[in-house]
C-alpha positions as CSV (number, residue, x, y, z in Angstrom):
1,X,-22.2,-28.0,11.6
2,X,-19.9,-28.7,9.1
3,X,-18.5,-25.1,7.3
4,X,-16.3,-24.4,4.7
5,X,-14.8,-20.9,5.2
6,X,-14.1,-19.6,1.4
7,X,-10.5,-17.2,1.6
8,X,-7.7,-17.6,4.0
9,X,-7.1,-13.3,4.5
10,X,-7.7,-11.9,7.5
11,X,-11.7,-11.6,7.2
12,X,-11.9,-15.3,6.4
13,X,-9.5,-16.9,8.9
14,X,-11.2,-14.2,11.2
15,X,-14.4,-15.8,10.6
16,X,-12.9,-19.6,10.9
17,X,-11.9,-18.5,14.3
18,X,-15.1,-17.6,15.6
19,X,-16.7,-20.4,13.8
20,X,-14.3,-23.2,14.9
21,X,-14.7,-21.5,18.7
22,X,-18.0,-22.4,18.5
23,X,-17.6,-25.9,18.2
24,X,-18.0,-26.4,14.6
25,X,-16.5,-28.5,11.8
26,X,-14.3,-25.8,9.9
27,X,-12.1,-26.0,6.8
28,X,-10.7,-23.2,5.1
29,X,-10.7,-23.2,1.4
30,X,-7.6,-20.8,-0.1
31,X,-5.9,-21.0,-3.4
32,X,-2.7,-19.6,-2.3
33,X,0.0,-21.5,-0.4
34,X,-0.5,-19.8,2.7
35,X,-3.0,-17.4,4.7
36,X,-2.6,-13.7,3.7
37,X,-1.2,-14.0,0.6
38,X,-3.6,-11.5,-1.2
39,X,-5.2,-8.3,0.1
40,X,-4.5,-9.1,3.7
41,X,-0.6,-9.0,3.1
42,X,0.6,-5.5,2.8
43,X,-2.2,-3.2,3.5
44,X,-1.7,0.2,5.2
45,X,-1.6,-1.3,8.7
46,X,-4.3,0.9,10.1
47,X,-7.1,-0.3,12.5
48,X,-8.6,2.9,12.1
49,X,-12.3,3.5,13.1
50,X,-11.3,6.7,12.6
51,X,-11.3,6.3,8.5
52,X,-15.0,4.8,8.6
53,X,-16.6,7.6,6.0
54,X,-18.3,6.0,3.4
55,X,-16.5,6.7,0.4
56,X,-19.5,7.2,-2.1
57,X,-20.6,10.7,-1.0
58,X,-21.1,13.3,-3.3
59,X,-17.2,14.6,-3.0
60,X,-16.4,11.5,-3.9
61,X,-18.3,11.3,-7.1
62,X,-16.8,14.5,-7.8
63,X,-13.4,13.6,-7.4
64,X,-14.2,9.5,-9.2
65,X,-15.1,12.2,-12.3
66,X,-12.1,14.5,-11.8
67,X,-10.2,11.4,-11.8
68,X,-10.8,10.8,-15.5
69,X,-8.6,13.4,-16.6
70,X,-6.4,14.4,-14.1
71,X,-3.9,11.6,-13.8
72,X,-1.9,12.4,-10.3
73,X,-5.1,12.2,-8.1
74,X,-5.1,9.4,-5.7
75,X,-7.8,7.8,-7.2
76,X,-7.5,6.8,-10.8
77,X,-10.0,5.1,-13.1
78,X,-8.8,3.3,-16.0
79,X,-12.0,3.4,-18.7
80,X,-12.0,-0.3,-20.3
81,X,-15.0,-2.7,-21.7
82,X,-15.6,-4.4,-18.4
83,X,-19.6,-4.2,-18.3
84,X,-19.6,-4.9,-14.5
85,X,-17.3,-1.6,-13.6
86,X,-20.3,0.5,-15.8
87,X,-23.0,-1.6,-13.5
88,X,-21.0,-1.2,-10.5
89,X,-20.4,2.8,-11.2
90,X,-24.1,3.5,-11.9
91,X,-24.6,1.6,-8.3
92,X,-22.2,3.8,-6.8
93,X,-24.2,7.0,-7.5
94,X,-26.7,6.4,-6.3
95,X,-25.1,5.8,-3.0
96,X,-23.8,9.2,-3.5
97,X,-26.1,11.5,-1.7
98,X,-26.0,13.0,1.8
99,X,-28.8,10.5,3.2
100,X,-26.5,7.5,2.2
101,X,-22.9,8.4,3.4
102,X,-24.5,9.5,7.0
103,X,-26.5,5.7,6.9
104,X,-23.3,4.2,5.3
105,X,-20.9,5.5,7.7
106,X,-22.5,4.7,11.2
107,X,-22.5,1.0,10.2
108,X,-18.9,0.9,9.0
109,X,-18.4,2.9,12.3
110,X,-20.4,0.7,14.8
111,X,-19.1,-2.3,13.0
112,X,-15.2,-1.0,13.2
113,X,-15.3,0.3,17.0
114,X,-16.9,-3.3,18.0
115,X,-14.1,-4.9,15.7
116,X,-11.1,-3.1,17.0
117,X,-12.3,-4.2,20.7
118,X,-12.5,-8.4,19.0
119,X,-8.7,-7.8,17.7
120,X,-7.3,-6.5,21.4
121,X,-9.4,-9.5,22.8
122,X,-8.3,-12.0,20.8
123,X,-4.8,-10.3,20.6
124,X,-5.1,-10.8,24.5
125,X,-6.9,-14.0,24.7
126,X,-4.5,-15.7,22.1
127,X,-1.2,-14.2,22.9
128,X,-1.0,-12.9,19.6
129,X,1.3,-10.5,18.6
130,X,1.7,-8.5,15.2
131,X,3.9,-5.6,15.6
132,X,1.0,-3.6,16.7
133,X,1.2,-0.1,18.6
134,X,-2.2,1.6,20.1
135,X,-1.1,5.2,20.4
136,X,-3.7,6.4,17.7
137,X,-3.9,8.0,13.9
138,X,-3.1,11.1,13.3
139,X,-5.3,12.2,10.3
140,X,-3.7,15.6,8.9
141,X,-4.5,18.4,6.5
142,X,-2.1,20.8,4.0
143,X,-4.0,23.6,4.8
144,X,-6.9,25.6,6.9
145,X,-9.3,25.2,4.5
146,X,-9.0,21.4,4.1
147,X,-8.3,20.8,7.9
148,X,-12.0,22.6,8.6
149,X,-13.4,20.5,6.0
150,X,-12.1,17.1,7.5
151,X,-12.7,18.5,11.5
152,X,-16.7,18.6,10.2
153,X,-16.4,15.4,8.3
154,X,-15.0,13.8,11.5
155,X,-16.9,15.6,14.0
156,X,-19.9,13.5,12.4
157,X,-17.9,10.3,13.9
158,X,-17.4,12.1,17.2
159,X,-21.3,12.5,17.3
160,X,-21.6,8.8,17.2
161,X,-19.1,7.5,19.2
162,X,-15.0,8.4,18.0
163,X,-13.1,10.0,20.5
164,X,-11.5,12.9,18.3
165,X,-9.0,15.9,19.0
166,X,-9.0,18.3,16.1
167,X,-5.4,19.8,17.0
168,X,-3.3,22.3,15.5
169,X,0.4,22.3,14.4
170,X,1.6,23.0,17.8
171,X,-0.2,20.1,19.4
172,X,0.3,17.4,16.4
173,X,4.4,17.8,17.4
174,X,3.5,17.1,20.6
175,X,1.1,14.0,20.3
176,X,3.6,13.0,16.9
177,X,7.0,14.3,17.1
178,X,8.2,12.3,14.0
179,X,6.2,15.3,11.8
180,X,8.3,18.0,13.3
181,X,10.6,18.3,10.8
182,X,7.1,17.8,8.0
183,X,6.5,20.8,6.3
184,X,3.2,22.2,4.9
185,X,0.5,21.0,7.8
186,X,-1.9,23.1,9.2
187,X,-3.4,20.9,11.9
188,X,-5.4,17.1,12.2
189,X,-7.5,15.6,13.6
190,X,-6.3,12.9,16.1
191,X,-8.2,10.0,16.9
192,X,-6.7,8.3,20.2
193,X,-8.8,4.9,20.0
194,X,-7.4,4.0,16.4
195,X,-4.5,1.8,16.4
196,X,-1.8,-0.3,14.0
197,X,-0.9,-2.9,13.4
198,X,0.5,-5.8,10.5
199,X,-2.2,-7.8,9.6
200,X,-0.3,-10.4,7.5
201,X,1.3,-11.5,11.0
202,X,-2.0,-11.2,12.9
203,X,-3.4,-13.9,10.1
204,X,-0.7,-15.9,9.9
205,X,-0.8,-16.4,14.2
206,X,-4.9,-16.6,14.7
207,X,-5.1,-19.3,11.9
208,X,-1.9,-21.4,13.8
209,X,-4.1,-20.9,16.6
210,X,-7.3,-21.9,15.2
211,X,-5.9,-25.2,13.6
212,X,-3.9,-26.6,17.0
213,X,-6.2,-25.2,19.7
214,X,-9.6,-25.7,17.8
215,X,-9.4,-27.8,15.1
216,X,-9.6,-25.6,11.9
217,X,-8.5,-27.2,8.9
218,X,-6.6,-25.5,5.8
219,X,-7.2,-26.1,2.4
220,X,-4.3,-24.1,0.5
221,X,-3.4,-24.4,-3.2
222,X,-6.8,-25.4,-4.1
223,X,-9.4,-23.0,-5.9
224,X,-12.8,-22.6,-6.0
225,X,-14.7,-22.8,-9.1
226,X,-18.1,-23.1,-8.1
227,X,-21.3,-23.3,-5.6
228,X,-23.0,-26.7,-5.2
229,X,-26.0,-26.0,-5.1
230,X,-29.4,-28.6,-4.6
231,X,-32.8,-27.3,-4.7
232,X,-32.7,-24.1,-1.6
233,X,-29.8,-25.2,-0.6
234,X,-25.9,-25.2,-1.1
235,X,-24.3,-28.5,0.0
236,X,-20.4,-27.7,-0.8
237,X,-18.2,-26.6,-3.5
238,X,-16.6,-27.8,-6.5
239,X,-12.6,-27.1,-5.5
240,X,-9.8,-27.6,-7.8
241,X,-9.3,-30.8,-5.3
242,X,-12.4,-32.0,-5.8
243,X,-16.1,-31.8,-4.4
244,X,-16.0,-30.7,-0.9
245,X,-19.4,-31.3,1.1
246,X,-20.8,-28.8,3.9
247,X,-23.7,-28.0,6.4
248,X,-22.8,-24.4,5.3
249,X,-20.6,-22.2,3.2
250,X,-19.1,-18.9,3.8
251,X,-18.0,-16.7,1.3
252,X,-14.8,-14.6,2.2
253,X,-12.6,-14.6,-0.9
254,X,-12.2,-10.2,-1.1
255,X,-12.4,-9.0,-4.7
256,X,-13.3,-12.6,-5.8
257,X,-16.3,-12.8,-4.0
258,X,-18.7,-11.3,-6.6
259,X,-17.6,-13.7,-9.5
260,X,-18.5,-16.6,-7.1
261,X,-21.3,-15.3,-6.4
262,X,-23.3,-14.0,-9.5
263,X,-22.2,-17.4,-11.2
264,X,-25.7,-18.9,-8.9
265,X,-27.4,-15.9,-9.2
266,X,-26.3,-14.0,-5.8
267,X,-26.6,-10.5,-6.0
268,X,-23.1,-9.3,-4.7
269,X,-21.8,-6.3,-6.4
270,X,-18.2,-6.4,-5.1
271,X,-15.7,-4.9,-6.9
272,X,-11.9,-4.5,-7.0
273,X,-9.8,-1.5,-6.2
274,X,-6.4,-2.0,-6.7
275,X,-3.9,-0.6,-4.0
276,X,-0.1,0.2,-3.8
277,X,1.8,-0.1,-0.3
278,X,5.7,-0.1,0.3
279,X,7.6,-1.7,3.2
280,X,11.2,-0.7,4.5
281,X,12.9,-1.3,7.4
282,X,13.8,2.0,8.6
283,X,17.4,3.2,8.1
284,X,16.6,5.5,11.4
285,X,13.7,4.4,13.6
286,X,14.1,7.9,15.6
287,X,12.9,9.8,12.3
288,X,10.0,7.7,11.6
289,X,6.4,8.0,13.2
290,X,5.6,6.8,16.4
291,X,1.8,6.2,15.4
292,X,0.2,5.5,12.5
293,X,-1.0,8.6,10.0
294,X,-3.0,10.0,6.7
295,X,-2.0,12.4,5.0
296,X,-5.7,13.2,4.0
297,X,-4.6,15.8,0.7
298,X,-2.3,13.6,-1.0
299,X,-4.4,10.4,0.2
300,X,-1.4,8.9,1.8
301,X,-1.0,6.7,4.6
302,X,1.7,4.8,7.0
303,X,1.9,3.0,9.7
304,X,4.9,1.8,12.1
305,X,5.3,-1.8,12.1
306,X,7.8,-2.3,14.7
307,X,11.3,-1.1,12.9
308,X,9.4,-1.3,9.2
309,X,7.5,1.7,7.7
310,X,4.5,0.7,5.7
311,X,3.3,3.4,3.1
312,X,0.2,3.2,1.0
313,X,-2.3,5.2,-1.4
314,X,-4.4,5.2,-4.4
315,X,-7.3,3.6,-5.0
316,X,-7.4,2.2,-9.1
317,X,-10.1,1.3,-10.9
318,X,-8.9,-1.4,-13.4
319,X,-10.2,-4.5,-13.0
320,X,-8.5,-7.4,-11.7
321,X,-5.1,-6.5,-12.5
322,X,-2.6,-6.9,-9.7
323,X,0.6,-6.1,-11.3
324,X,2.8,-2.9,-10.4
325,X,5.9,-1.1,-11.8
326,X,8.1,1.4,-10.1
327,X,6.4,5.0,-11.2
328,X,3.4,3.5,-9.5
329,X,5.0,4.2,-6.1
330,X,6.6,7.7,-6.8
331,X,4.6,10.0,-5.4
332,X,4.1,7.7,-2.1
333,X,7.8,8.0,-1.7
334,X,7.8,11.5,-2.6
335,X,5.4,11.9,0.4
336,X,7.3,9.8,2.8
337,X,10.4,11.5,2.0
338,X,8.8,14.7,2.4
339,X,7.3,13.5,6.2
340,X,10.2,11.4,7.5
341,X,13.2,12.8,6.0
342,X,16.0,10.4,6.6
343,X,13.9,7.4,8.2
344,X,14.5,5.0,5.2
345,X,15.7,4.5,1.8
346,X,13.2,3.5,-0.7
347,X,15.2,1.3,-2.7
348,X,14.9,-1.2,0.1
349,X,11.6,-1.5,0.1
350,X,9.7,-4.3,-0.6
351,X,6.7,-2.9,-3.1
352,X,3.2,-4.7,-3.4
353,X,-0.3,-3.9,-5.1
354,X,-3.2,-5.6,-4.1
355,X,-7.3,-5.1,-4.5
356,X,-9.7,-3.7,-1.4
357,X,-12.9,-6.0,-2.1
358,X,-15.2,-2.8,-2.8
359,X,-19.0,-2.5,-2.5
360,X,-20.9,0.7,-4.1
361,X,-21.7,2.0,-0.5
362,X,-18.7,1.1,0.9
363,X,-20.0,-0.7,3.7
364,X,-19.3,-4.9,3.7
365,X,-22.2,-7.4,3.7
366,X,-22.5,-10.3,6.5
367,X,-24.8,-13.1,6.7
368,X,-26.9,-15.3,5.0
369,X,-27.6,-15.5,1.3
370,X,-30.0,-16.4,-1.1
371,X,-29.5,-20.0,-0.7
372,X,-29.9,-22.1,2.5
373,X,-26.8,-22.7,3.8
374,X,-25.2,-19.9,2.3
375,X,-23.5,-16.7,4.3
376,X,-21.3,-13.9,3.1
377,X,-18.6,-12.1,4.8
378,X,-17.2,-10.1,2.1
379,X,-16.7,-6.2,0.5
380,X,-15.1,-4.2,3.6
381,X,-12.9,-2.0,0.6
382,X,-10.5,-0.2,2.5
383,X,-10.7,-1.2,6.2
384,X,-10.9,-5.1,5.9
385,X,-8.3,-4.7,8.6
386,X,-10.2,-2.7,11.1
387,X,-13.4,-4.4,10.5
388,X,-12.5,-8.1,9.7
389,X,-13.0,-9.5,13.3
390,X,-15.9,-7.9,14.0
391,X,-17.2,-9.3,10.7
392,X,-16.4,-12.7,11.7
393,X,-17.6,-12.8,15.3
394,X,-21.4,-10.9,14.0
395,X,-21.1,-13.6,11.5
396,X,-20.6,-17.0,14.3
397,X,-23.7,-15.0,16.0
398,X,-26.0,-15.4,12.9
399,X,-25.1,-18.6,12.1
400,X,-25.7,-19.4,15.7
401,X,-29.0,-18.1,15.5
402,X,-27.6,-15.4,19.0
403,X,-29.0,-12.2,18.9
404,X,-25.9,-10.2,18.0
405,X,-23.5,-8.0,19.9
406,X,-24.0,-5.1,18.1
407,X,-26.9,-4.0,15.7
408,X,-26.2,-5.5,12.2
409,X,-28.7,-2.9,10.6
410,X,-27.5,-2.1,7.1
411,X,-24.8,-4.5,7.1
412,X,-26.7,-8.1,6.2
413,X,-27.3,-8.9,2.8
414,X,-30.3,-7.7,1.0
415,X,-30.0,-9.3,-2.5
């Protein structure tokens, strides 16, 4: 068939891969000048089954309310006149209850542990490298009260298939020595089958591959502005370079995806949640982390990218706005200060924002549409990363008509 792959990030190009491996026609549609040039180029670097809990749970909602007036949190929701955020919100609550975040999270989970195993193949398959390290997450807690809270919490993964140790301060050194010198933890839980590593590069290498060793094309600097669609069935898209004609179309174009959608009627209630990460090369590699780590209080996270420190947080609810300012990023270096006290000098580091593709249950939707023709591969929030190549090779098996590798209950589109 002939398929046009909408969003060159890494769940798009992910899915190109798998596509284009099957023997199709692919061409990648992406309005920047290069792959991973939106939310798959600076995220927290973390492929981290570990972090599959749904977000909307009923904490959650507590803390999305607490969030209204208490302005250091690290989630922040900017009120505005945007109709869809108040549609999106009232959606959200009602994935809020116990029943949903236990459904919610064994997808993300079963689709993140079969997706960490499709990045190490194709890492392996490829020869693909991206400054990644598999020596696990180390998931850590201020105090008692908070670490018994998250060893419950991930003891619910545990029970359906993440290989945890909740350890105490003593053993965290051990696994981590680049904490010892951290003050103020009481213990984590460590996940040994999460890993890290810098998507931007891990794009940037599968898509080479996919265009010289199986034909992809690349579309860049050319938008989409809308569905073609005839009778049941969408027959291409009307690009900013014209009409482009396809067997198929996939949409994979992160916070976007909704707008493109709902314009034909698609039911796709993705939203954006803007993100802040900093890079620097480390001043001292011996001071910085040796894995990848949250700091689950102050909603924190960092990987090691080979000599570079990656830091990230927040999660801000306002819109579409991509734009950042110093203040944005003081607490994050106040924390990574605070960890890795003379790894790196945050006036070297290269400061980003970009928006996680969330839908209300935090859980991504793959497959086909409404329309004939049509498939989504779009909303993984938070842990696009971890879950994008799993996305894309469940996608090539629908599409295929192959009865999948792993169950995609709860995860296919139901619009």
């Amino acid at each position: 068939m002939k398929i046009l792959v909408l969003g060159a990030g890494v769940v798009g190009t992910a899915a190109a891969y798998y596509l284009a491996r099957d023997g199709h026609e692919v061409t990648v549609v992406e309005r920047h000048s290069a792959v991973a040039r939106g939310t798959s180029y600076s995220n927290a670097g973390l492929v981290s089954p570990g972090d599959a809990t749904a977000w909307a749970s009923p904490s959650a909602l507590k803390m999305f309310i607490k969030s209204l007036y208490t302005p250091d949190l690290g989630i922040k929701v900017k009120l505005g006149l945007d109709p869809y955020f108040y549609a999106w919100s009232f959606r959200f609550l009602f994935q809020c209850t116990s029943a949903r975040v236990r459904e919610n999270t064994k997808a993300k989970l079963r689709l993140a542990l079969y997706s960490r195993l499709c990045i190490n193949e194709i890492s392996s398959q490829a020869g693909i490298g991206y400054d990644e390290r598999s020596r696990g997450i180390m998931y850590f807690f201020r105090s008692q009260q908070s670490l018994d809270h998250g060893a419950a919490m991930y003891g619910f993964l545990a029970e359906h298939g993440l290989d945890i140790e909740v350890v105490d301060r003593n053993r965290l050194v051990e696994l981590e020595p680049g904490l010892a010198v951290a003050r103020g933890i009481a213990g984590a839980v460590y996940s040994p089958m999460d890993q890290t590593g810098d998507s931007r590069l891990f794009v940037e290498a599968l898509a080479a591959h996919a265009e010289h060793k199986l034909g992809a094309k690349f579309m860049f600097d050319t938008t989409v502005e809308d569905l073609i669609v005839e009778g049941d069935r969408v027959t291409g898209v009307k690009t900013s370079a014209g009409r482009l004609d396809a067997d198929a179309v996939v949409i994979a174009m992160g916070p976007e995806s909704g707008l493109l959608g709902r314009s034909k009627g698609v039911d796709l209630p993705v939203y954006p949640v803007k993100g802040y990460t900093a890079t620097v090369t480390m001043d001292d590699p011996s001071k910085g982390p040796t894995m990848g780590g949250v700091d689950e209080d102050r909603m924190v996270a960092y990987s090691r990218l080979g000599d570079r420190l990656r830091l990230a947080s927040t999660a801000e609810f306002t819109g579409f706005d991509r734009s950042h300012k110093p203040s944005d990023f003081t607490r994050l270096f106040e924390t990574g200060m605070e960890l890795f006290p003379g790894a790196f000098d945050p006036a070297k580091a290269e400061l980003w924002a970009g928006l996680r593709p969330m839908m209300p249950g935090s859980v991504p939707v793959i497959g086909p549409a409404r329309y004939k023709g049509l498939y989504l591969d779009t909303g993984h929030g938070h842990v696009g990363w971890t879950m994008a190549c799993g996305s894309g090779k469940l996608l090539a098996d629908l599409v295929a008509g192959r009865r999948p590798e792993i169950d995609p209950a709860g995860l296919t589109y139901k619009g």
